[in-house]
Structure formats: structure tokens, C-alpha cells
N, C-alpha and C positions, 0 to 999 in steps of 0.2 A: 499451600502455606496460608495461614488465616493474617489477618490483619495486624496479631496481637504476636505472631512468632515473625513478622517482617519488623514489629517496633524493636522486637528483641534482639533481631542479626542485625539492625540500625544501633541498637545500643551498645552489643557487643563487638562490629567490625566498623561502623561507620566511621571511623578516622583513618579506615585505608583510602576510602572515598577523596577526590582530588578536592582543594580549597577547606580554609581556615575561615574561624572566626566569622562575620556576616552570614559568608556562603553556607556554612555550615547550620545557622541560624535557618537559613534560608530552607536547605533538608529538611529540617526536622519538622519544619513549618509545614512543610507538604506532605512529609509523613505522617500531622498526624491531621492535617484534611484528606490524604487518603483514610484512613483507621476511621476517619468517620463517616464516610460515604460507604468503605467497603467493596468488595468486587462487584460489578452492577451484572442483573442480571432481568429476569422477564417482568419484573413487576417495575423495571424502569421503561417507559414507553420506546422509547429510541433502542433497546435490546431485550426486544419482546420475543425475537426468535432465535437469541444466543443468550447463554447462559452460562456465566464463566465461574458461578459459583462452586462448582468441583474442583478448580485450580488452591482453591482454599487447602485443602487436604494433602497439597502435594507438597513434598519438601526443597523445593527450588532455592538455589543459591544466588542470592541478588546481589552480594558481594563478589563480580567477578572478578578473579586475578586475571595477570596473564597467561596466555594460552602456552604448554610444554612445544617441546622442539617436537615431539612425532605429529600432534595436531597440526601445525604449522608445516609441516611437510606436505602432510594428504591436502592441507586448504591450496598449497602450491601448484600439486596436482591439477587440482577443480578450476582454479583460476585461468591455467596455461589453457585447458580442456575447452573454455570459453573461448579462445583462437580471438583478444581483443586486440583494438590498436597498440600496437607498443607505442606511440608513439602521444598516447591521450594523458591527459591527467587521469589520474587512477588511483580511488582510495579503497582498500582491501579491511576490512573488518571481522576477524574474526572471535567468535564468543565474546564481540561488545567492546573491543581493545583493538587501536590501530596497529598495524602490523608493517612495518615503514619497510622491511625485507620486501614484500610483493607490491607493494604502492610505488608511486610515479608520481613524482608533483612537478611533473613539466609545465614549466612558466608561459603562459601565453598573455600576450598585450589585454588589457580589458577584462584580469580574471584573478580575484586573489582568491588563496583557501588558508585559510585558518584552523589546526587540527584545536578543537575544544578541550582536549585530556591536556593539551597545554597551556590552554587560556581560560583557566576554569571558572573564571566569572563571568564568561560569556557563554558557557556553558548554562547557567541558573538565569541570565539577562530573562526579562520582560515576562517576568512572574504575570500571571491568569489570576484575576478571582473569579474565585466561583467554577475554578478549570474542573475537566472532571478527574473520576477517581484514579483512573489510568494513566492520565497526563500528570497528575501530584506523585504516582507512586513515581514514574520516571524522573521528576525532577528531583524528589528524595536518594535516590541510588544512580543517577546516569553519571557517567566516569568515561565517555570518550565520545566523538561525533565529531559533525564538522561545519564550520561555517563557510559559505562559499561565496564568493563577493563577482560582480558582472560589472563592469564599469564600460563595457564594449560589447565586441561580440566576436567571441574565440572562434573558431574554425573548429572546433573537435567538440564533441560531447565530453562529459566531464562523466567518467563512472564510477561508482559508488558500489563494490560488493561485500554483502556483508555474509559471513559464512559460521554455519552456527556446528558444534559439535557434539550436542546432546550434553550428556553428562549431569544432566541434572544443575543446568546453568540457565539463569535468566535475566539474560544481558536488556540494559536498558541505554537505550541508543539515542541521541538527539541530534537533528541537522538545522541549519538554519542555513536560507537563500534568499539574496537579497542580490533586485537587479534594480540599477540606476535607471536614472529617467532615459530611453532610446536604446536600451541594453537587449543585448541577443545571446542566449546561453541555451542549451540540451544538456540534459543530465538523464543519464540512463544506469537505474540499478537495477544489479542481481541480488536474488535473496537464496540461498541455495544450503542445502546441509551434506555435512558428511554422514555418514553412515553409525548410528549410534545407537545403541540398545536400551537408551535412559531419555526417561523424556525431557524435554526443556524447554525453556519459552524466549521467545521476544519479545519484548516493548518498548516500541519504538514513538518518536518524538519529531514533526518536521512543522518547521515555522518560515511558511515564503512569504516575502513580500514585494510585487512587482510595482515600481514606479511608474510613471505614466508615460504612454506608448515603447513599453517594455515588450519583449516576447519571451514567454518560457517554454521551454518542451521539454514534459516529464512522462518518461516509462521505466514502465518497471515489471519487468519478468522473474516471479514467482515460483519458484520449487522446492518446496519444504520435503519431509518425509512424513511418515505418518507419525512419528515419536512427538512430533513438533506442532506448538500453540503458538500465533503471533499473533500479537495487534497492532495496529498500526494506526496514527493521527495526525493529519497533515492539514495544517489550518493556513489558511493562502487569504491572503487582500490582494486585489486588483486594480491597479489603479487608473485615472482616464488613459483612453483607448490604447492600453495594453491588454495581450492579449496571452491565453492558457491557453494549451493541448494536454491533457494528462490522459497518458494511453496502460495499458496495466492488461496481463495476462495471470491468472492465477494458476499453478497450476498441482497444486497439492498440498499436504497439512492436513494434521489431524482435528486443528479448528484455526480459520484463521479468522479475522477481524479488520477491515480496514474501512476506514473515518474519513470522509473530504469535506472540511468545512472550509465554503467560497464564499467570500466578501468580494462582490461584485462596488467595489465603494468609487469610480468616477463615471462621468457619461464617458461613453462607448465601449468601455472593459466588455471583453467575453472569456466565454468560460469553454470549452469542447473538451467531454471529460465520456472515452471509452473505456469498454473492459470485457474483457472476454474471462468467464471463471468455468475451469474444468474439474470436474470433482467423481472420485469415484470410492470404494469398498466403503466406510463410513467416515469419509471427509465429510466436514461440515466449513461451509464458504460463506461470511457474511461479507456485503459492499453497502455501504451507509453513505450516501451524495447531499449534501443540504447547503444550497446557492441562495445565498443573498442578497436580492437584486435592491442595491441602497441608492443607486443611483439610475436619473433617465438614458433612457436609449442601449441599456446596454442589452447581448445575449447571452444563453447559456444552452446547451446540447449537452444531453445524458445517453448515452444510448450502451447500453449494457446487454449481453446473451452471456448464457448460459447450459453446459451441457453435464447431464446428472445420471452418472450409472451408479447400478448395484444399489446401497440403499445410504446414499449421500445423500447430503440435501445442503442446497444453495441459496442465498437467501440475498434480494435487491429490494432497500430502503432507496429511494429517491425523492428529496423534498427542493419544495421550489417554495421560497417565500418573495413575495413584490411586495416592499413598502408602499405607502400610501401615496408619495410625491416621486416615485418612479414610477413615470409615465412613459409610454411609447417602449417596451418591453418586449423580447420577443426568447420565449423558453420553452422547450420541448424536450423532454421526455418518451426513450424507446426501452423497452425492458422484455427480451424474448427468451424464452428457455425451451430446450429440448430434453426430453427424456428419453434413457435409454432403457430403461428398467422400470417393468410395475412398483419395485420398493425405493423408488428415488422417491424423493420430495423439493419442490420448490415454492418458493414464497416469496411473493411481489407485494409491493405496497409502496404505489408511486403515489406523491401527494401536491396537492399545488394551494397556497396559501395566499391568496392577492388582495390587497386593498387598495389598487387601483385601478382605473378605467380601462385607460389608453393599454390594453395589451394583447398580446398574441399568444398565447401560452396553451401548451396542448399535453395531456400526456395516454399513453398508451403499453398495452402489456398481454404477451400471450404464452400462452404453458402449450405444450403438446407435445406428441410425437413423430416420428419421422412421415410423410405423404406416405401414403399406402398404392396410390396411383402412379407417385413416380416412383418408387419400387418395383413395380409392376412394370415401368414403362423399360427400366432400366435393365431388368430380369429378362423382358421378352424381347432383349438385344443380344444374351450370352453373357451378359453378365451376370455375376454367382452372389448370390442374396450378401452374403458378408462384404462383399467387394462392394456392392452397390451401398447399403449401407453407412460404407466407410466414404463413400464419395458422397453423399447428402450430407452425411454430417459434419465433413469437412470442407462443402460447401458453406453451409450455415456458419461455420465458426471466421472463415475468410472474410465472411464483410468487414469483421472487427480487426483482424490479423492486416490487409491491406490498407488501415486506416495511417497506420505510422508510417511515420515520413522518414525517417533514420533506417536508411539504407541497413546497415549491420544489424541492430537492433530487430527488425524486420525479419532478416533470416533469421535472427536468435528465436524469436517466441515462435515464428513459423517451422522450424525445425522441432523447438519442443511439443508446439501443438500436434504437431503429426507425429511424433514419439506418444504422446496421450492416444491420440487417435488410434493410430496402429494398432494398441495393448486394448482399446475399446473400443473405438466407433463400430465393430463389425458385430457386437454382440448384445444379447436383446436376454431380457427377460423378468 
């Protein structure tokens, strides 16, 4: 869909869209700074190896209704399938519209949630200039999401799935988390699709902001199909010595897209940001990291792999910027990718940006293929080349899998990694 046929299902449906008057002002505002930026694509530096200009051409429906009763049965399905807490806060989203049937808004001390399809000027709250063109299209057409509020520290992760059903639907999603000064919250989402023979997109919207000596823990386990485009933008401030974990498993889609913009903004804030992405037939996987470091003393850790069969290709932007008067710094940068196939492709491009002295900042990045030696070592044990195989490279993908601290969470993306595995780690060519 071009720019000029989204003004048009803007001009023809946008009053189904939630909020009057201002808000409405507010869409159109961003629809038409998206219409003038346009889908970005390689001749913008930051998406030099995604290219979302084909999505132009597609007839996606940005005016989502709600989902029919048979959708809403199979999301039923898929939800139960995840075997979660009964017992957690739980917001279920599917094709872009809360679904209050499978959701759980169990009340814990220290934790508000506020659904946005009911509070819709908090939906459009704290307009961006100059946002980009993906973040303007979402705030033109977003119509459900959720604001989460920490004022303590819950005992349960708080989950978040959103389930897409194809059809030629491109749900635009917005969250907002905001934790109090001394706040303790985990939020853990699924992104998962039903089975659909129409392709469809996401774009999605997340606005954190942690107060000082806050903690957050964010994962997020990924499983699109191949019908399905997402993108995703999660702009986060950090405030003094509060601290970030964002862990993330990718682990299919036909192109995904995901944005971490960190405002490291008091002394001691850190940042620990993994991600294991699995890609294989012709997924293409972009991770975009760009840390802030606006204040002294604070840290950040990136440490990203990846594993690339068939003729996928992965792709790790990591950017470290140190302002001039943050001093005593300390940011590193790991970016490893495995190839399973001569027609894979990966591409790295880790960068570091500093103007000033006082700092420790390192970054590093390697492509390759499986040891040839320990293949060899593992073979001239009885072990069968596929097997061994599949045990190197689900060695490699575990240092990232082991990093999250959320017990369930944990087995989730460790289960599906070794479901990816299974279907590939043992095959080469």
C-alpha cells in the first residue's frame, strides 16, 4: 500500500479509528508526516539492509475491525498451547484489538494497566517530532495497546500476546511502561501467528520510561510465519541508577524489523540488551540497538548471535553514542553469527560514537561457520555428523537462551529454539 492509498483508507475509514476532535487532529497530523518521509528503505543510513519499499504495493488493511468468533477461537487454541500462568496479568491481542475473553487483568499491589482502546488520548499522549515514518504511520491508525503502570514490584511478569491472523490486516499496536522511582516489573511477550494464507503486517509502538533506581525485565519470544512483516520501536529512557535487561528470541517472519532506542539519561543507569535471531528459507531478520550514554558512569552490553540457513539473511546494527560530558563509561558490544548454508547472508555493522575521554567501550563481531575440528572431534566419538551438528549449534545459540532470568520464559524460547533447531541445526549446504 503506497503512502497516497493509506491517506485514502485514512480519509475513507478513519472515523472508525478511537478518539474525536484534538486526537483526530492529532492522526492526521502523523499521516501526513508519514506521506512525507514514505516507507524508508536503503538510501536511509539506519535501513541500509532492509528495505520495506515493496510493502508499498501491498493492499494491507490499517483499519482493523474486530476479530470474528472463529479467529478468536484458534487465538484460544495458541494462547492455552503457551501452558502460561493462570494466575498473571495477561493481555492477549489479537489482529491489533484486545480480546478481554482470553486476558486476565489480575490486580497486584504496585501495578496498574490501562487498556488504550479505552483511553484514547493516552493512546496519541507524547507526540515525537521529527519521529520516524513508522512511528507517525502508527500513531495515524493505532486503535488498541496498553499502558502499564509499576508503582512497586509485582511478583508475576505481566504478559503481553499479541496474535496476528493474516488476512491481509495491518494492525498497529502501541504500549506504554512507566515504572516509579524504586519500581520492580517483568513483562514478557509473545508475538505468534495463526496459520494464514494472506500476508499481513505489524507495527508496533513501545514507549518505556524507567525512573531512578527502577528495574525492568523485557523478553520477548518471536514466532511469526512466513506470510508475516513486523516492525517494531521501543524507545526507552533510563533514569539514575535504574537498570534494563531486554532479552528477545527471534524466531521467524518473512521480514521482521526491530528498533531499541536507549536513553541512558541519569549517572548509573545500564542498559543489558540480548537476542538470539533464528532465520531460515528466505526470512530476512533486522536488530537495530542505538544506546545513548547522556549521562556519567553509566553501562550498556549488546551482545546479539545469530544463526542463518538456507538463503536467509540476518542483519545486527549496533550503535553506542557517549556524549561529550559522560565521563567514566563503560559499553561493549558482541555480535556473533553462525552460518548454516553457503546461500545465507549476514551483516554486521557494530559502531561506537564517543566524545569523551574517560571511557571503556569496546565492540567486536564474527560470521562463520560451524568448527570443522570439533565436528571431527565429536564424529570420532559415534557421533552421526547431523547430530553433532545439531549439538554445536545449539551450543552457540545457549549462551544467549541461558541469559534470561524468568524461569518460564526461559523454557519458552529454549523449547522453541530447539523446535528451530531440530527442523535445522543438522543441515548444511
Amino acid at each position: 500500500m503506497s503512502a497516497s492509498a493509506a491517506g485514502r483508507q485514512f480519509e475513507e475509514r478513519g472515523m472508525q479509528l478511537p478518539g474525536k476532535g484534538q486526537l483526530a487532529t492529532l492522526r492526521r497530523a502523523a499521516l501526513a508526516q508519514f506521506e512525507a518521509q514514505g516507507l524508508p528503505g536503503r538510501r536511509v543510513e539506519s535501513w541500509r539492509y532492509t528495505d520495506l519499499s515493496a510493502l508499498s504495493a501491498k493492499p494491507f488493511d490499517y483499519v482493523v475491525a474486530a476479530p470474528p468468533a472463529e479467529v478468536v477461537a484458534r487465538a484460544a487454541d495458541a494462547v492455552t498451547a503457551l501452558a502460561l500462568d493462570p494466575d498473571a496479568t495477561r493481555l492477549v491481542f489479537v489482529d491489533g484489538n484486545w480480546v478481554e475473553a482470553l486476558s486476565s487483568l489480575n490486580s497486584e499491589p504496585g501495578l496498574v494497566v490501562n487498556l488504550l482502546g479505552r483511553k484514547p488520548d493516552a493512546l496519541l499522549a507524547g507526540e515525537v517530532p521529527g519521529e520516524s515514518a513508522l512511528a507517525a504511520l502508527n500513531r495515524a491508525f493505532a486503535r488498541d495497546g496498553a499502558e502499564i503502570l509499576a508503582t512497586g514490584a509485582p511478583t508475576r511478569p505481566v504478559e503481553i500476546i499479541t496474535i496476528g491472523s493474516g488476512r491481509g490486516l495491518a494492525p498497529q499496536l502501541r504500549f506504554r511502561l512507566k515504572l516509579s522511582r524504586g519500581a520492580r516489573l517483568a513483562v514478557v511477550e509473545h508475538r505468534l501467528d495463526l496459520a494464514g494464507a494472506e500476508e499481513a503486517w505489524l507495527n508496533s509502538v513501545t514507549d518505556i520510561d524507567l525512573a531512578d533506581d527502577s528495574s525492568l525485565e523485557l523478553m520477548r519470544l518471536q514466532r511469526h510465519g512466513m506470510n508475516q512483516y513486523s516492525t517494531g520501536l521501543s524507545r526507552i529512557r533510563i533514569g539514575a541508577n535504574a537498570k534494563l535487561f531486554a532479552g528477545s528470541v527471534e524466531a521467524g517472519g518473512r521480514l521482521v524489523r526491530h528498533e531499541l532506542e536507549i536513553l541512558l539519561d541519569g549517572p548509573g543507569a545500564a542498559a543489558d540488551i540480548c537476542s538470539l535471531a533464528l532465520t531460515q528459507g528466505r526470512e530476512h531478520c533486522d536488530l537495530r540497538i542505538a544506546v545513548d550514554h547522556r549521562a556519567p558512569r553509566t553501562t550498556s552490553r549488546q551482545n546479539a548471535r545469530s544463526i542463518a540457513n538456507d538463503a536467509s539473511r540476518s542483519i545486527f546494527n549496533g550503535k553506542v553514542t557517549v556524549r561529550e560530558h559522560a565521563q567514566n563509561i563503560d559499553a561493549r558490544q558482541e555480535n556473533h553469527s553462525l552460518l548454516l548454508s553457503a546461500r545465507a547472508e549476514v551483516d554486521s555493522k557494530p559502531e561506537l560514537e564517543i566524545y569523551a575521554d574517560q571511557v571503556a567501550c569496546s565492540h567486536g563481531a564474527t560470521v562463520g561457520e560451524l568448527d570443522e575440528d570439533a565436528l571431527f572431534y565429536l564424529r570420532s566419538r559415534g557421533i552421526e555428523d547431523r547430530e553433532a551438528r545439531a549439538l554445536l549449534t545449539e551450543a552457540f545459540a545457549a549462551v544467549i537462551l541461558e541469559r534470561f532470568g524468568n524461569d518460564a520464559y526461559r523454557a519458552r524460547a529454549r523449547a522453541a529454539a530447539r523446535e528451530w533447531l531440530a527442523a535445522h541445526a543438522g543441515t548444511s549446504g
